[in-house]
KEKE-3310 file (N, C-alpha, C; in steps of 0.2 Angstrom, whole numbers, plus 5000, padded with zeros to 4 digits):
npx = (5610:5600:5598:5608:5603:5592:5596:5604:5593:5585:5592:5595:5579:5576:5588:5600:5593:5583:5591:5596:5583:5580:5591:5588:5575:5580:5589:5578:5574:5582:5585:5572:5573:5581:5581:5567:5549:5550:5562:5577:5593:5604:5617:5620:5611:5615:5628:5622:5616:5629:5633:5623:5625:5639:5640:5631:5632:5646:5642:5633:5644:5649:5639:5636:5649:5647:5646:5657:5658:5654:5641:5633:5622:5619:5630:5624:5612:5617:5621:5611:5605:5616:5610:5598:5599:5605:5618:5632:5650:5658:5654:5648:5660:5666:5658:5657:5671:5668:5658:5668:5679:5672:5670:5681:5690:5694:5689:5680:5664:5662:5666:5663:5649:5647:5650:5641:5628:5632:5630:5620:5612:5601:5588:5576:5571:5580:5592:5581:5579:5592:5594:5583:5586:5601:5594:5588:5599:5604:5595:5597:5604:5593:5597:5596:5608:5616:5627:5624:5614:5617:5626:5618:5609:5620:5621:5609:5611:5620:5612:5604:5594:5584:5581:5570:5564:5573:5569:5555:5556:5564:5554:5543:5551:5554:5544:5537:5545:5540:5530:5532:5536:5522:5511:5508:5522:5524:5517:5515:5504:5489:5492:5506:5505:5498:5508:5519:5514:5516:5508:5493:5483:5471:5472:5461:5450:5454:5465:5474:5474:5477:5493:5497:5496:5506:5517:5517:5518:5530:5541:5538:5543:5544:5547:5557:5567:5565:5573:5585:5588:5595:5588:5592:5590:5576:5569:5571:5564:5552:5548:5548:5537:5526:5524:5520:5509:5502:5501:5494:5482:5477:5473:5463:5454:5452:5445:5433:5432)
npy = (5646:5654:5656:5666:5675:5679:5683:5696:5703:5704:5712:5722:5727:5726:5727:5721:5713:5710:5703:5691:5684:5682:5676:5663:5657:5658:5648:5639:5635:5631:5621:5612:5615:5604:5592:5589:5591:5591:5582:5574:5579:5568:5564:5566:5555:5544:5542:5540:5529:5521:5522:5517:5503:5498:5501:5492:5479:5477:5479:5471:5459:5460:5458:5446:5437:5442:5430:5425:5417:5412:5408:5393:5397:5409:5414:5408:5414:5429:5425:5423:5434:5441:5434:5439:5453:5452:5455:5459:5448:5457:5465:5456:5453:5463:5466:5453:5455:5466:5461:5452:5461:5466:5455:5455:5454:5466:5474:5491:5500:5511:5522:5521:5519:5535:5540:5536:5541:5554:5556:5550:5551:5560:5554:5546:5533:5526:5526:5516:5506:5502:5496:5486:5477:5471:5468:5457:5449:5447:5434:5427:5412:5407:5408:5421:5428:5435:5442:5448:5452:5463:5471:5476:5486:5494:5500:5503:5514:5523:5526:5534:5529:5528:5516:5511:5515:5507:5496:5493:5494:5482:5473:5474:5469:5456:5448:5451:5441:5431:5428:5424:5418:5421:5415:5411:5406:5388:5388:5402:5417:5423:5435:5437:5443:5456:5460:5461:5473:5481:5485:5480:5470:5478:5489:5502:5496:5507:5511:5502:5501:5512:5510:5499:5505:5512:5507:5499:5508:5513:5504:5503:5502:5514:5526:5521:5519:5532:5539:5533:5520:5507:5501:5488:5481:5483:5472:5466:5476:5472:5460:5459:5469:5461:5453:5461:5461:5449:5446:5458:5454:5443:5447:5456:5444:5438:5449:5452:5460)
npz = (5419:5419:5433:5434:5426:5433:5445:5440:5436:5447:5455:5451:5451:5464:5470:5484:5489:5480:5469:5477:5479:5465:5459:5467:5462:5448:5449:5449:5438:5429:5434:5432:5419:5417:5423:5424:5430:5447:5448:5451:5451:5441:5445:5459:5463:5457:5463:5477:5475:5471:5484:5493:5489:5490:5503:5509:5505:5512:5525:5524:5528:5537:5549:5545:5550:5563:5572:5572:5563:5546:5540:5527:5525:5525:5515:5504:5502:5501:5486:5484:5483:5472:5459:5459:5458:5446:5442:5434:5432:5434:5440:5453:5456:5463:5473:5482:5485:5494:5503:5510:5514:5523:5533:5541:5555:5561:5556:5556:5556:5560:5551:5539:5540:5543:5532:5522:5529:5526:5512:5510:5523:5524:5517:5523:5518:5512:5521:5532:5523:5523:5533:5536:5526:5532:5543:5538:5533:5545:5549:5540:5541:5550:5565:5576:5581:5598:5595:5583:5586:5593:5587:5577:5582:5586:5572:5568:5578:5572:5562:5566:5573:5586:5602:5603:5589:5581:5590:5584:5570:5568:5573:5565:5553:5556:5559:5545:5537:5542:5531:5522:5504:5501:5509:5527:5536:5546:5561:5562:5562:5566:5577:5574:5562:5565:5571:5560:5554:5561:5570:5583:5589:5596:5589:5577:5563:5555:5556:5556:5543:5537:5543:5534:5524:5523:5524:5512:5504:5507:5502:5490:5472:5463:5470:5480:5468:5466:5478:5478:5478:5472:5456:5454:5465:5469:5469:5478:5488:5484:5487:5501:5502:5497:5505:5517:5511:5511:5526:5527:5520:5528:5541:5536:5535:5546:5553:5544:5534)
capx = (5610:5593:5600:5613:5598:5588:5598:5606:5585:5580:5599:5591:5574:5577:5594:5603:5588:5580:5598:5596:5577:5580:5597:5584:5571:5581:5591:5574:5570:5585:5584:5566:5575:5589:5579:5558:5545:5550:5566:5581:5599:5605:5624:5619:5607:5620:5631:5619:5616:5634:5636:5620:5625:5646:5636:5624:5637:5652:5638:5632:5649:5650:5633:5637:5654:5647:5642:5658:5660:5649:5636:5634:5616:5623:5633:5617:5607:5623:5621:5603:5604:5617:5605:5592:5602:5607:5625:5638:5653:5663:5652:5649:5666:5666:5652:5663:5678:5666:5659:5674:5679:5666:5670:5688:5689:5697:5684:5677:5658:5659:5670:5658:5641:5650:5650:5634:5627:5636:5628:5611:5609:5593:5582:5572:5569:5588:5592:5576:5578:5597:5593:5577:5591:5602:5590:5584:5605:5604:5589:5597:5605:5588:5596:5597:5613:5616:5631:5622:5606:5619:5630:5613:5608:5624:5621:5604:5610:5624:5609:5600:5587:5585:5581:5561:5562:5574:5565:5551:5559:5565:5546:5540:5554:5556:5537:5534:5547:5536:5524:5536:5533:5515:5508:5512:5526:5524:5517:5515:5497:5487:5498:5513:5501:5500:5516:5523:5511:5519:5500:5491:5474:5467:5472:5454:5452:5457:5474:5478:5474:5485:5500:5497:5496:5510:5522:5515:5522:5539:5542:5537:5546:5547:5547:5563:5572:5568:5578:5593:5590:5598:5584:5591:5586:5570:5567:5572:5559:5546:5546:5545:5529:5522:5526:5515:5500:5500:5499:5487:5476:5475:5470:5456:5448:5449:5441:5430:5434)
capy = (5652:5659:5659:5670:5681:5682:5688:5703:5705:5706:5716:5729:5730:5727:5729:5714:5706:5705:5699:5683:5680:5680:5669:5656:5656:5656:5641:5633:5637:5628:5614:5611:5614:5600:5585:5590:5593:5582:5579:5573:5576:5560:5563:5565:5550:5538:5543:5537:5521:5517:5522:5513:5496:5497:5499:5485:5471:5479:5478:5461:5453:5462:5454:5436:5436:5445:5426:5421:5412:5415:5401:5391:5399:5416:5414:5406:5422:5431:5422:5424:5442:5442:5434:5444:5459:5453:5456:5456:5446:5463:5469:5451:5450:5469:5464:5450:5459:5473:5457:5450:5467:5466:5450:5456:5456:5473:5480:5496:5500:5518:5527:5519:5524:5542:5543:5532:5546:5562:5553:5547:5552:5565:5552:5541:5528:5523:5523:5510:5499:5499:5492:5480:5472:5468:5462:5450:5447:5442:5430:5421:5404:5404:5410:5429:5427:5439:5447:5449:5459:5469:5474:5478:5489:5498:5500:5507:5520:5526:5527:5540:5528:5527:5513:5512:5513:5503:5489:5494:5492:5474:5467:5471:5464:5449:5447:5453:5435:5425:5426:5422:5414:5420:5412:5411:5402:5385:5392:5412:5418:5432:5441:5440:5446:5462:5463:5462:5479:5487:5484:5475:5467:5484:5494:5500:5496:5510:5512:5496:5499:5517:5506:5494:5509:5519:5500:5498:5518:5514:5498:5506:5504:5521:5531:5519:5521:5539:5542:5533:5514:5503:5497:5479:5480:5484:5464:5464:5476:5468:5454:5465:5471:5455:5448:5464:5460:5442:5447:5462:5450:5439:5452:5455:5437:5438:5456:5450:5468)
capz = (5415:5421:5439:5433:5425:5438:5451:5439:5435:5454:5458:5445:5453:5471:5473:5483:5490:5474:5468:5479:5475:5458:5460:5470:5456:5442:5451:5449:5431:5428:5439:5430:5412:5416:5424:5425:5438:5455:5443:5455:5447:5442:5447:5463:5462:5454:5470:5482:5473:5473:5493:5496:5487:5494:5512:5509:5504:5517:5530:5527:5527:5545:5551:5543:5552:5569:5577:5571:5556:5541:5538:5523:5524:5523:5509:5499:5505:5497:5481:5481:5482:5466:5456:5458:5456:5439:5440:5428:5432:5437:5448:5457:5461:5468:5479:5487:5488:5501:5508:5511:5518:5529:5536:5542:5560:5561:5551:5557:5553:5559:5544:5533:5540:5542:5524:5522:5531:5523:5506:5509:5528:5522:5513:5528:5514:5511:5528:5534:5517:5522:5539:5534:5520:5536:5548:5533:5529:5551:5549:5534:5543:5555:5570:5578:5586:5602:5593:5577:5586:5594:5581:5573:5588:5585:5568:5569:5581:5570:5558:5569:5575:5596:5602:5600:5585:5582:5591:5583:5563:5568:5576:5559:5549:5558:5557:5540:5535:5543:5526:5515:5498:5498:5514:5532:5538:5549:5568:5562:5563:5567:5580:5571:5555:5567:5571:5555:5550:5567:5575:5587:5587:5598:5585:5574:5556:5551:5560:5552:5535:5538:5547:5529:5516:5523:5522:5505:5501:5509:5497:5484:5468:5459:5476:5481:5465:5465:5481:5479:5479:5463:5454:5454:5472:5470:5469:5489:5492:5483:5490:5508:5501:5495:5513:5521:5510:5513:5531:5529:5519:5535:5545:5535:5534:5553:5555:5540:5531)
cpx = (5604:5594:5606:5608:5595:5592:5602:5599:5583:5586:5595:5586:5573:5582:5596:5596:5585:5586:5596:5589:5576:5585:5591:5578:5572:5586:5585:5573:5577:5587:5577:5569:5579:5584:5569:5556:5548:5558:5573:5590:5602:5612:5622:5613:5611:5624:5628:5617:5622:5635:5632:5621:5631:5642:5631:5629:5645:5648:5635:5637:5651:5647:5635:5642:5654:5646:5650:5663:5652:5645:5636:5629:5614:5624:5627:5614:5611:5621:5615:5604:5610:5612:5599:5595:5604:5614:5631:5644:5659:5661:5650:5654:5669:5663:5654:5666:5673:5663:5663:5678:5677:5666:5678:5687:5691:5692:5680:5671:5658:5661:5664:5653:5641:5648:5645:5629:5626:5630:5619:5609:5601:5590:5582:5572:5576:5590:5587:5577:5587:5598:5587:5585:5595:5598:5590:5591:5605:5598:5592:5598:5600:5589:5597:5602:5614:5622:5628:5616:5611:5625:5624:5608:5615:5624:5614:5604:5614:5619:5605:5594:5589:5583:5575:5561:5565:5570:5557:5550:5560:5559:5544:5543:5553:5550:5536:5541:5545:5529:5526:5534:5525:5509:5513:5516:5523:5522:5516:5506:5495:5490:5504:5511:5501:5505:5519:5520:5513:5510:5499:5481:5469:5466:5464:5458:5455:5464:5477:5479:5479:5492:5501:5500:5504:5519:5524:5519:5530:5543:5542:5542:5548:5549:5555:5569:5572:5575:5584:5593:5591:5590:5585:5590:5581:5567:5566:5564:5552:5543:5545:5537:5523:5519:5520:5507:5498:5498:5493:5481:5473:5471:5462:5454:5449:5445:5434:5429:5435)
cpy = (5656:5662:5665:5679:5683:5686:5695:5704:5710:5713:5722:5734:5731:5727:5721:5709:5704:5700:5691:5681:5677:5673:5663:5654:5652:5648:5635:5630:5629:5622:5610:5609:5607:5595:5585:5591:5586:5581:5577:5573:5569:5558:5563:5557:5544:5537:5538:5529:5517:5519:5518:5506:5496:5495:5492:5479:5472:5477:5470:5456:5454:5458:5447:5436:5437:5439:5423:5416:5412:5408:5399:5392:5406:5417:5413:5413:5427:5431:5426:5431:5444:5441:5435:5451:5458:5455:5453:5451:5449:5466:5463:5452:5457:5467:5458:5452:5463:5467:5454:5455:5469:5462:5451:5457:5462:5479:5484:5499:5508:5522:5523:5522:5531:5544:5541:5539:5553:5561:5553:5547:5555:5559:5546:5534:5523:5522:5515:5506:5497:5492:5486:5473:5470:5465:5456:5446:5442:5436:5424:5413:5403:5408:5418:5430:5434:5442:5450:5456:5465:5474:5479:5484:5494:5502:5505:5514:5525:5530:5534:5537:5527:5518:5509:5510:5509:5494:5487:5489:5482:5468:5466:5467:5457:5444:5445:5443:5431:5424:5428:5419:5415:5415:5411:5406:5393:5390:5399:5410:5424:5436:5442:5445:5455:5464:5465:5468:5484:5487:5482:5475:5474:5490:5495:5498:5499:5514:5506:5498:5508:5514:5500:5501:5511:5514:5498:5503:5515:5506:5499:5505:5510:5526:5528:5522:5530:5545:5538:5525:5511:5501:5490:5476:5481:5477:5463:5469:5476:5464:5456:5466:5464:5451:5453:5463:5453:5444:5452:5459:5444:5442:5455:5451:5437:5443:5452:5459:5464)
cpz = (5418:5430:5439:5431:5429:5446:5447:5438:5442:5455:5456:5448:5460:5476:5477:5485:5483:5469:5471:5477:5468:5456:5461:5463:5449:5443:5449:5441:5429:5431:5436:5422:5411:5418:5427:5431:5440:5451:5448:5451:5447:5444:5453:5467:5461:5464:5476:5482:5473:5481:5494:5495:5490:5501:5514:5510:5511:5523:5532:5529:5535:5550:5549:5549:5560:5574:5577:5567:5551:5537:5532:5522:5523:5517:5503:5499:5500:5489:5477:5478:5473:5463:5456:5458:5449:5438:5436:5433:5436:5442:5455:5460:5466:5475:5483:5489:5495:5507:5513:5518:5524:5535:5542:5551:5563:5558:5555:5555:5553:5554:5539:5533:5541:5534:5521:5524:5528:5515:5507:5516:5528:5519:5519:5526:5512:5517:5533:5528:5521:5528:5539:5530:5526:5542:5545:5534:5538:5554:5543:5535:5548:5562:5569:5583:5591:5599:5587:5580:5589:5590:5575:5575:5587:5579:5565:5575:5578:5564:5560:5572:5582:5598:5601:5595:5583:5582:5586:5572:5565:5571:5571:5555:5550:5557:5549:5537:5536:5536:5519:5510:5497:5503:5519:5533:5544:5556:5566:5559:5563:5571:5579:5563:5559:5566:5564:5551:5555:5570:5578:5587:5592:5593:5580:5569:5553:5551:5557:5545:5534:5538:5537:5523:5518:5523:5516:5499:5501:5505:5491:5478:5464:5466:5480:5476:5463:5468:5482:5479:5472:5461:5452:5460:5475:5473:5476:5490:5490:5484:5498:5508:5500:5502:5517:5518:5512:5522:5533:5526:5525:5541:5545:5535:5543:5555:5550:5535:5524)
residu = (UNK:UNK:UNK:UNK:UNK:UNK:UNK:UNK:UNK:UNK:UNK:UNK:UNK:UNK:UNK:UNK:UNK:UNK:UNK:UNK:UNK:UNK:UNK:UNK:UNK:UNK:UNK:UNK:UNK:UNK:UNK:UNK:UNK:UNK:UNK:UNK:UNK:UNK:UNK:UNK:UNK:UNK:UNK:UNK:UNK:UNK:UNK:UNK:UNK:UNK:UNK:UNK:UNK:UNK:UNK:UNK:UNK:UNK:UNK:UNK:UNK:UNK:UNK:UNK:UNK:UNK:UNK:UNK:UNK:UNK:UNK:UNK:UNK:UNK:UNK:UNK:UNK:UNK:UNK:UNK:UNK:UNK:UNK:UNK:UNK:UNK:UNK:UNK:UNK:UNK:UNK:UNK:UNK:UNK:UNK:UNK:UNK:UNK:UNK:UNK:UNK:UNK:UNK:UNK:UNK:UNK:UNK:UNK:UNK:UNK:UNK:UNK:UNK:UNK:UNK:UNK:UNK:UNK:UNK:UNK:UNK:UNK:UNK:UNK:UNK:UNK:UNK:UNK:UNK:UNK:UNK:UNK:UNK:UNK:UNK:UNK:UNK:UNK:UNK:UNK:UNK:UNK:UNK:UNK:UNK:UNK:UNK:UNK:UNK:UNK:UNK:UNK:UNK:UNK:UNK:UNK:UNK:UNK:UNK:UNK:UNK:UNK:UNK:UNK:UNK:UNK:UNK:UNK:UNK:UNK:UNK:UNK:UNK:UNK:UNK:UNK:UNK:UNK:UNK:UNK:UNK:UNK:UNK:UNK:UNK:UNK:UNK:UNK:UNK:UNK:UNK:UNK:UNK:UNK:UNK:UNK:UNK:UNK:UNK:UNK:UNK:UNK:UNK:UNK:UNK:UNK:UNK:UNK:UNK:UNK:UNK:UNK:UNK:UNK:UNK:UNK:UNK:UNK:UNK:UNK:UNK:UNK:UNK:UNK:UNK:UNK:UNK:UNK:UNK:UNK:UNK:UNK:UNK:UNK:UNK:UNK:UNK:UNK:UNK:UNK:UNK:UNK:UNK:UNK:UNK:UNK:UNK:UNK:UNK:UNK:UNK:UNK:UNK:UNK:UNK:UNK:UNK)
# end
């Protein structure tokens, strides 16, 4: 309504450009009226929560199947992820079916991340969560089988990322699983404790404790479910975050910070 005002308002006073100024204004008033300061449409919001969760489970079933045959450590990993999404009965058996899908050898990833793209390509935070949840889905039976990294390597190019960074998203991930459950893994220590913050032991203090906050931010719960992620898969990247403090708290008893 008000964008409708303001641009007969500004037309009045400043002819067409004040016309368009007022149009953009009153765009806002009403964009302000309808879902608050920062406020994000929710139909467009819903949208990108159903693309990002189809692409999530279609993509894993691609990754599981990319060595081959889909592990009985997979599947479990699968599971996991139902129960802690909390899913009904109807939307479990959804999230098979795209699995499944996924698993097809004929299956094609690129019409997918096209639209995956078109949907939720602008938001930085959907794109890296959706590539963190498949690294972790190719780590689930233990191994990183050579079709897997490169199927995952195709996947992150279709995403927009080069190959740096790329590599770079996957040093942390692969890291940051080493401190699982709330303490390091077997063998993981302090330079995988960098690694998994995207750092190395030259880095100063305060490059760390940057490289720490700004992992902390991108995990975040409300700043996720703002841009587009389900909030029954927050859980995932909670556990992400939990995984980077166990590691940044080791950093500090070595430093002694």
């Amino acid at each position: 309504m008000f964008k409708i005002v303001g641009a007969i308002f500004g037309f009045y006073i400043f002819r067409f450009f004040g016309a368009f100024v007022g149009y953009i204004l009153g765009s806002y008033i009403d964009r302000l009226l309808a879902y608050g300061v920062g406020g994000v449409n929710p139909l467009s919001r819903g949208q990108r929560q159903l693309v990002f969760l189809e692409t999530v489970f279609v993509l894993m079933g691609k990754i599981a199947k990319a060595d081959g045959r889909v592990s009985e450590e997979e599947i479990a990993h699968v599971e996991m992820m139902f129960q802690k999404l909390g899913m009904s009965a109807e939307h479990r058996q959804q999230a098979i079916l795209l699995f499944k899908k996924g698993t097809a050898p004929d299956f094609d990833i690129r019409p997918h991340l096209k639209d995956f793209m078109a949907v939720c390509g602008q938001t930085n935070s959907l794109k890296q969560m959706l590539l963190v949840y498949l690294i972790v889905m190719a780590f689930a039976d233990g191994h990183f089988d050579t079709a897997e990294e490169s199927l995952l390597r195709e996947i992150a190019q279709l995403l927009g990322y080069n190959q740096n960074e790329y590599q770079h998203i996957l040093d942390m991930v692969t890291n940051q699983t080493h401190f699982a459950n709330g303490k390091p893994s077997s063998g993981s220590g302090l330079e995988d404790a960098y690694r998994a913050l995207g750092v190395t032991k030259n880095n100063a203090d305060q490059e760390i404790k940057r490289a720490y906050r700004k992992l902390m931010s991108q995990y975040h719960p409300d700043k996720l479910m703002g841009q587009g992620v389900p909030e029954d898969m927050i859980a995932m990247a909670t556990a992400q975050s939990q995984e980077v403090q166990v590691a940044y708290d080791l950093i500090k008893k070595s430093r002694g910070l």
